[in-house]
N, C-alpha and C positions, 0 to 999 in steps of 0.2 A: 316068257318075257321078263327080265330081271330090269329093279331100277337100280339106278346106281346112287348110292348112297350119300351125299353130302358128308368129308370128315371134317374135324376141326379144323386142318391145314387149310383147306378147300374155303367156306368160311372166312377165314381171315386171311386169304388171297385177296378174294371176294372186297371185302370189307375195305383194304390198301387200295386196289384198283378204285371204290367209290370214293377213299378220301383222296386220292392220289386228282381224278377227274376232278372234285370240288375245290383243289386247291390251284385247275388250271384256268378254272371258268372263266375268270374276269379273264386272264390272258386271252384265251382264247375269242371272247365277247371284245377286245379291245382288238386285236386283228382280224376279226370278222368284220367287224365297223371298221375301221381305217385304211383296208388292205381289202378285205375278200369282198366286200360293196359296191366298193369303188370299181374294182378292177371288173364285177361282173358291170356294174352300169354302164363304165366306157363301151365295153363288148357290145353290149347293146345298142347303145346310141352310136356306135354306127354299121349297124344292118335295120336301122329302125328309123323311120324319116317319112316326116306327115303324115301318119297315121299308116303307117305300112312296111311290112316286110322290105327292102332294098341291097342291091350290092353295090349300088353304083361308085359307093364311096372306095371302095377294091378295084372297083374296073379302072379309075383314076390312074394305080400304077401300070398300067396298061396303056393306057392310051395319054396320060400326061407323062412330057418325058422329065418335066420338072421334078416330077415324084423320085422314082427311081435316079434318075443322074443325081439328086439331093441326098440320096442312101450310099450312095459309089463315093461321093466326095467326101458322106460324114465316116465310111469304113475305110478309108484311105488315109483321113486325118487320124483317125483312133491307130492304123496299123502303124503308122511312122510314130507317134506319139508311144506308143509301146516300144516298139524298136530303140527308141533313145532309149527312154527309161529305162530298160533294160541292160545298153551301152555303158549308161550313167551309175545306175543303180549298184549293178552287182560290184563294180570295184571298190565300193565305199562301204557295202553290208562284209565282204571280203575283206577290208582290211578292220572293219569294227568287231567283227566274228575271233578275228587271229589278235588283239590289241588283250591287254589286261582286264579284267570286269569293270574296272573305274573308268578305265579311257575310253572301253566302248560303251558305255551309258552316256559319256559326255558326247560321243560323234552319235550316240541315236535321239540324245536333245535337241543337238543341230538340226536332226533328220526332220526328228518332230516338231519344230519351233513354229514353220508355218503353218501349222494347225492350230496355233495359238489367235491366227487373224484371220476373219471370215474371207472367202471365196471372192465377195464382191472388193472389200478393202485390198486385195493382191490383185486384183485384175487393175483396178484403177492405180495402184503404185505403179505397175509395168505399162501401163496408156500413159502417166509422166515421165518414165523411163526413155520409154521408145517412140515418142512424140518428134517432131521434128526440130522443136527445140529445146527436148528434153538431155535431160542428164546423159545418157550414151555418146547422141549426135553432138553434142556440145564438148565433149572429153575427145572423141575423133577428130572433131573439126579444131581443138586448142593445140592435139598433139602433130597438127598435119598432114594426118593421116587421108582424110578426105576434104575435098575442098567443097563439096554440098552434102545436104545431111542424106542419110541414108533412109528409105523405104521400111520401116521397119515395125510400122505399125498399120494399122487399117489394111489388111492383107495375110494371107493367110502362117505368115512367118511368127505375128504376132502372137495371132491364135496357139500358135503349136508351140512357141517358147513358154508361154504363161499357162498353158495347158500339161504339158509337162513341169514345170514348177510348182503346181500344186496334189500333181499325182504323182510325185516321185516318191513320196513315203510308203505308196502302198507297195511297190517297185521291192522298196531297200528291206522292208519290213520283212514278208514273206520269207525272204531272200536270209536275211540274218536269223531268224528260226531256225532254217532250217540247215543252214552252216553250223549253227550251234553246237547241233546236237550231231553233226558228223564226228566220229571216233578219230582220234587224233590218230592213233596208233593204224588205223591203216594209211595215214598220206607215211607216217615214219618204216610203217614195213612197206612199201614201195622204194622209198625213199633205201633204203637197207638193201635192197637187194638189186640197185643200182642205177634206178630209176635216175632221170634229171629232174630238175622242180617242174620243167614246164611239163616233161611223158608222163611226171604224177599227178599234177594239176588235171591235166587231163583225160588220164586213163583213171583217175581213182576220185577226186574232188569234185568235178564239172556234174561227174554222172552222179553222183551222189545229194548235189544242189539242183539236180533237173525239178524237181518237185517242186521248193518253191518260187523257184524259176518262172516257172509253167502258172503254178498259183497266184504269182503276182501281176501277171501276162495278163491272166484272164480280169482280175479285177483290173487292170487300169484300162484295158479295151472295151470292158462293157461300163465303167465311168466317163469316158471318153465319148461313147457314142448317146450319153443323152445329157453330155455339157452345154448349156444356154449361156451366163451369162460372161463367161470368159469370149467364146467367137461371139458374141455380139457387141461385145464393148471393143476391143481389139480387133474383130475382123471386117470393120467399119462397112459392112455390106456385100465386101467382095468375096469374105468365109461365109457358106451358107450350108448349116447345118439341119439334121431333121430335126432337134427342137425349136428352132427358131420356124420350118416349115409350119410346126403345132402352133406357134404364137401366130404367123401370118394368119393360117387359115381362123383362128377364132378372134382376135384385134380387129381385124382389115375386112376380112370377107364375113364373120360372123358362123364360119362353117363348120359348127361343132361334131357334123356325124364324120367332114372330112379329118376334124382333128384327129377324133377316136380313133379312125381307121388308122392313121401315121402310129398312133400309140400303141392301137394293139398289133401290127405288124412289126414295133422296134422290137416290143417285148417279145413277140415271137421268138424276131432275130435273138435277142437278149437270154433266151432259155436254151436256144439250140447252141450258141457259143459254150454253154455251160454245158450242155447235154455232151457236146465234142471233146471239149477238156477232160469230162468224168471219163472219158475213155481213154485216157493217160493217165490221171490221180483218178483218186478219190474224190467225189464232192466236198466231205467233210474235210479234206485239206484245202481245197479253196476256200472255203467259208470261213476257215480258220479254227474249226471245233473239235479236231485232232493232230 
């Protein structure tokens, strides 16, 4: 029986891997506490109620159909709120991609300006916008367009314009990456051997932006599905989303193992959207880390 011998390589592998770990610790200790805690707590509290094992908080979407028709409305609102954004998004990452270095940093300002005012201050400017006797209905009804104001807030139209007005960045963002970094020389050798703009656009362009396409897809659908305070200010009751179902059941009913349950089954939903996209990209291109 031979041992194997420790070399100095070996050693000071050794040595990097222990200062490497020492330099992750507090990180690591800071989402352990903030993130991996929490997330096991919730887990628990709800299969755990009055001093016992339980599922009942599961059996809920089962047999409440509030539960589930509340999950159908909020993947519905997140699918069309992606669909725009994506309608929206890619012509304006597309022409900031093809513009000079100067011009497209000033249309990706524009992009990012709303990230300059919190979430809450944009919800409440479009609730005076889209108010009934808000600035829109007021411009329609001066120009005679309409002779009563239009429906356009408190209802789910509200929700989805202002919902998309604060995720279109993630949309355009993705999307201009990875234009970026497409070779010009192949839309020009299409283009050369007699292609139209639009047979290059699309035999050569489109497929070449499916990635972050795809990658901005997924992040504005999995931020969509756990938006509160836009449908709740804008969707004056008649948008009823599954974070707002989390506030009901703990506000009103007190029902904390029912909130868990809603939470750890979005995240569920929330990992497998991810888990499905990695099987078109890469994760690490969603996430943004390649």
């Amino acid at each position: 029986m031979t041992t194997a011998i420790a070399t100095p390589s070996d050693n000071h592998e050794r040595s990097e891997q222990r200062l490497m770990l020492l330099l992750l610790a507090p990180a690591l200790l800071v989402v352990g506490a903030l993130l991996i805690v929490p997330l096991g707590w919730l887990a628990w509290q709800s299969v755990w109620q009055d001093g016992g094992f339980t599922i009942v908080n599961y059996q809920r979407f089962l047999t409440d159909s509030v539960y589930w028709m509340t999950f159908l409305e909020t993947f519905r609102i997140a699918f069309v709120v992606t669909l725009v954004t994506v309608l929206l998004g890619y012509p304006v990452a597309y022409v900031a991609a093809g513009l000079p270095q100067r011009w497209s940093m000033v249309v990706l300002a524009l992009v990012l300006l709303p990230f300059w005012t919190s979430v809450l201050v944009r919800a409440y400017a479009w609730l005076i916008l889209l108010q009934r006797t808000g600035i829109v209905n007021s411009a329609l009804k001066s120009a005679g367009v309409i002779d009563s104001p239009l429906l356009l807030v408190n209802n789910e139209f509200g929700t989805v314009l202002a919902t998309i007005h604060i995720l279109l960045p993630f949309m355009v963002l993705p999307l201009y990456a990875t234009m970026k970094k497409i070779p010009q020389e192949l839309v020009m050798a299409g283009s050369s051997l007699g292609g139209s703009p639009m047979h290059v656009f699309l035999r050569v362009f489109l497929p070449l932006s499916l990635p972050g396409m795809i990658a901005g897809m997924v992040l504005v659908f999995v931020l969509t599905l756990g938006f509160y305070i836009t449908p709740e200010l804008l969707g004056g009751g008649r948008t009823y989303m599954v974070s707002m179902l989390v506030s009901r059941n703990i506000q009103v009913y007190n029902e904390w193992g029912a909130a868990s349950s809603i939470s750890v089954v979005l995240m569920i939903c929330v990992f497998l959207v991810f888990k499905l996209a990695s099987l078109v990209i890469p994760f690490e291109r969603i996430i943004g880390t390649r």
